[in-house]
ZAMARGU-4260 file (C-alpha; in steps of 0.2 Angstrom, whole numbers, plus 5000, padded with zeros to 4 digits):
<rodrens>
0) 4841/5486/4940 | 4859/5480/4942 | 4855/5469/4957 | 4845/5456/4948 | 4858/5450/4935
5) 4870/5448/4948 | 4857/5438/4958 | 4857/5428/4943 | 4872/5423/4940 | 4876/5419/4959
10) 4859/5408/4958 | 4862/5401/4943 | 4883/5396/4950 | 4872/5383/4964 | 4868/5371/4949
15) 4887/5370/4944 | 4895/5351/4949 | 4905/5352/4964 | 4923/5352/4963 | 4932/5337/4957
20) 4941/5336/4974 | 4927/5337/4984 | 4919/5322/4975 | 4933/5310/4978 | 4936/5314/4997
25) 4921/5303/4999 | 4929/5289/4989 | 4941/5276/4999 | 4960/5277/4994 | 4964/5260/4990
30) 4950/5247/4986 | 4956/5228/4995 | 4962/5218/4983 | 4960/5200/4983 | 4976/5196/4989
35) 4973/5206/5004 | 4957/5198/5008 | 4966/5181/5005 | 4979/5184/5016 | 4967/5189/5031
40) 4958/5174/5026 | 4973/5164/5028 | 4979/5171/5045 | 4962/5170/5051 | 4963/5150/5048
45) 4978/5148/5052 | 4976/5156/5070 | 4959/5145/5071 | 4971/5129/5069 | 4984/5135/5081
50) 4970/5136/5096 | 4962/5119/5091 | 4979/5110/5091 | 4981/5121/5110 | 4966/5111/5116
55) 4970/5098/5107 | 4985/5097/5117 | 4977/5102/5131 | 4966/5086/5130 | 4978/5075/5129
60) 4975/5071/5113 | 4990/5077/5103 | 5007/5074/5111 | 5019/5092/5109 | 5033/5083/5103
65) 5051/5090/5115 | 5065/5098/5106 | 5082/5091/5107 | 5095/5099/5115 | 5112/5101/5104
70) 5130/5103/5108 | 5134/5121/5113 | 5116/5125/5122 | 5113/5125/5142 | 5108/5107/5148
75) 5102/5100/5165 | 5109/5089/5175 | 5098/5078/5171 | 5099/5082/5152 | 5118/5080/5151
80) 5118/5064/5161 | 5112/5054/5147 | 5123/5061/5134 | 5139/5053/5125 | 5149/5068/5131
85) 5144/5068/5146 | 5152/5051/5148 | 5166/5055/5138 | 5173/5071/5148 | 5169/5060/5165
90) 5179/5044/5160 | 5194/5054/5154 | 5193/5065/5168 | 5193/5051/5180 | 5208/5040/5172
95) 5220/5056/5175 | 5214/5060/5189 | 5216/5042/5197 | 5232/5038/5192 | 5240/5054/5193
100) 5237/5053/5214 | 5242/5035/5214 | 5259/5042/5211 | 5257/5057/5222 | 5249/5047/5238
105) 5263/5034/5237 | 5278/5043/5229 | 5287/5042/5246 | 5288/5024/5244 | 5292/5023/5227
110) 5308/5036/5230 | 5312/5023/5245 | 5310/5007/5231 | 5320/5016/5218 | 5334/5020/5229
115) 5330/5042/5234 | 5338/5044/5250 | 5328/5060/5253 | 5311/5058/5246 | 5306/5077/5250
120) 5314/5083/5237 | 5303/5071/5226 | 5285/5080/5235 | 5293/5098/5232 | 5297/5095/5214
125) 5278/5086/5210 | 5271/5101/5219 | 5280/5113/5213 | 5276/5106/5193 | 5258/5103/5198
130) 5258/5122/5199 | 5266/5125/5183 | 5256/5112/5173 | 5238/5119/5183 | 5244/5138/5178
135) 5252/5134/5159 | 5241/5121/5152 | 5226/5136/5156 | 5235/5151/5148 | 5241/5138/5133
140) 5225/5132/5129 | 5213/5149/5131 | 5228/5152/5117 | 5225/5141/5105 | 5205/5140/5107
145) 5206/5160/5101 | 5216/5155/5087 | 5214/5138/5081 | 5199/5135/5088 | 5206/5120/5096
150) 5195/5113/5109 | 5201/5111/5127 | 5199/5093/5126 | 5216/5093/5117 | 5227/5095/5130
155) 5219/5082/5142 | 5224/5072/5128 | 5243/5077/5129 | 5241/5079/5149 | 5238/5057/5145
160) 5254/5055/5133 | 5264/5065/5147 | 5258/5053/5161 | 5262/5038/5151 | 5280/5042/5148
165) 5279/5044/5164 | 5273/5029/5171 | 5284/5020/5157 | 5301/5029/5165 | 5295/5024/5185
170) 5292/5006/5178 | 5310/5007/5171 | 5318/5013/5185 | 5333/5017/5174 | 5346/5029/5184
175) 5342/5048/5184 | 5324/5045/5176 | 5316/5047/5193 | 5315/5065/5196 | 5309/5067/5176
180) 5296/5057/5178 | 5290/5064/5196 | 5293/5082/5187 | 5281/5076/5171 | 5268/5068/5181
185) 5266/5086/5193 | 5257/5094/5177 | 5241/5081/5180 | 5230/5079/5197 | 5222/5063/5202
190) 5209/5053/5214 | 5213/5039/5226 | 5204/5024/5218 | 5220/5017/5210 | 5231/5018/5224
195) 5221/5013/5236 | 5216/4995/5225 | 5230/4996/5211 | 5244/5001/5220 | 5243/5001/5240
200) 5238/4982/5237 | 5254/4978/5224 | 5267/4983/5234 | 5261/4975/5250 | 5262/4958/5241
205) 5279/4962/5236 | 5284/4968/5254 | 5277/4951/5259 | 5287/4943/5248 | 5302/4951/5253
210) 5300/4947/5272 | 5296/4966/5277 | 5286/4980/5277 | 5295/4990/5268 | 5298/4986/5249
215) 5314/4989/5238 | 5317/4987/5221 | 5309/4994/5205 | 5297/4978/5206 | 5285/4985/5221
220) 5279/4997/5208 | 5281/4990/5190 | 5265/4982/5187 | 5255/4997/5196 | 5266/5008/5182
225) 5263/4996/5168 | 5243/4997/5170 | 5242/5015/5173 | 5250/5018/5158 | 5236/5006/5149
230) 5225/5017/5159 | 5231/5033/5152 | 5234/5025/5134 | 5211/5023/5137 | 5212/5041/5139
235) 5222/5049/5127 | 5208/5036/5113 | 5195/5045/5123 | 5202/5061/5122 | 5206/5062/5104
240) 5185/5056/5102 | 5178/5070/5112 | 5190/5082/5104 | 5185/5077/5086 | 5163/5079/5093
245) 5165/5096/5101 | 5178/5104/5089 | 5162/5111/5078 | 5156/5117/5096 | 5170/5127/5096
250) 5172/5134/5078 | 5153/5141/5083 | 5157/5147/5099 | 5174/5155/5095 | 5171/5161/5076
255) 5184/5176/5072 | 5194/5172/5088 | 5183/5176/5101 | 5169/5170/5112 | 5150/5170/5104
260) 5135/5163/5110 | 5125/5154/5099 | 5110/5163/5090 | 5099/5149/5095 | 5103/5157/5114
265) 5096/5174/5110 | 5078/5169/5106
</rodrens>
């Protein structure tokens, strides 16, 4: 007789309501809200106008415009070619270059026309400044560019004033200026286009008008002096320009003293 009350309760426990937790397992978590559905709206737009303007482009009919290139980032050959720097750097770098050897290829004769008995003295001492002025003017300018960020350009700029006092002390000839002036000019290296057309051709004029092949006197090389100095005078202006464009190159590059790439480089 026991059995059938406890029957009862157990049948009458299957008409309870289930649990709370069972009943919401079913339920999502999180309904989408309308921002949600708004946003994947909007990304689904936005990807359906990104493939039209890629075959648009495709086509022909829209144009991807090229981005331009700014100081401080890798260019080509061909990019750099057509850039203001570009021209800049080559100019100053040629007008050094050119009237520095114009000394060195004729400074044999020029000891002879200012009165050097032993003009080998005259070789040794440019070589032997070239070497300082090559080695020194690296390790003073890596210097300054960690410190100041003060760009290379600088010194090409002083490397002009030094070759024009220079030239201004050959033209001179005053006694005992010869060997300074030989020993300032060793700190810059040159090409051959002024001595071959500026100078070779000056001082065979003034040989022919002495009578000789050989010229003496400070006049076989005054003029040539006179206008590489105005030649160098062009490229400390041009100098002191470039310096003043890339110095914000260098702030960016050497920030806090030491060398960083652009973060334009690392994407």
């Amino acid at each position: 007789m026991t059995l059938f009350p406890a029957r009862a309760r157990i049948d009458s426990s299957d008409h309870l309501a289930p649990p709370e937790s069972s009943a919401t397992q079913t339920d999502p978590l999180l309904t989408p809200s309308s921002s949600a559905t708004n946003l994947g709206s909007f990304h689904e737009t936005d990807d359906a106008s990104d493939v039209e303007t890629l075959l648009a482009i495709g086509e022909g009919a829209v144009k991807k415009k090229k981005k331009t290139k700014r100081r401080g980032e890798d260019f080509k050959f061909q990019e750099a070619f057509i850039k203001a720097d570009f021209w800049l750097l080559w100019f100053v770098y040629f007008l050094g270059v050119g009237s520095g050897v114009t000394v060195l290829n004729n400074l044999s004769q020029i000891g002879v026309a200012l009165g050097s008995d032993d003009t080998t003295i005259l070789l040794s001492l440019f070589s032997f400044c070239n070497f300082v002025g090559r080695l020194g003017s690296g390790v003073v300018s890596e210097h300054f560019v960690k410190r100041n960020t003060l760009p290379r350009t600088f010194w090409m700029a002083c490397a002009h004033i030094l070759m024009i006092l220079s030239f201004l002390l050959y033209a001179l000839a005053l006694n005992g200026t010869l060997y300074v002036a030989t020993a300032l000019l060793g700190n810059p290296v040159g090409a051959v286009l002024f001595s071959v057309l500026l100078a070779g051709n000056l001082y065979d004029t003034e040989a022919a008008k002495q009578g000789t092949s050989t010229c003496i006197g400070a006049d076989c090389f005054r003029i040539t002096f006179l206008v590489l100095a105005g030649v160098c005078g062009l490229g400390t202006i041009l100098s002191i320009i470039l310096t003043v464009r890339v110095r914000p190159v260098y702030q960016m590059l050497y920030a806090g003293g030491s060398f960083r790439l652009p973060s334009a480089a690392n994407h």
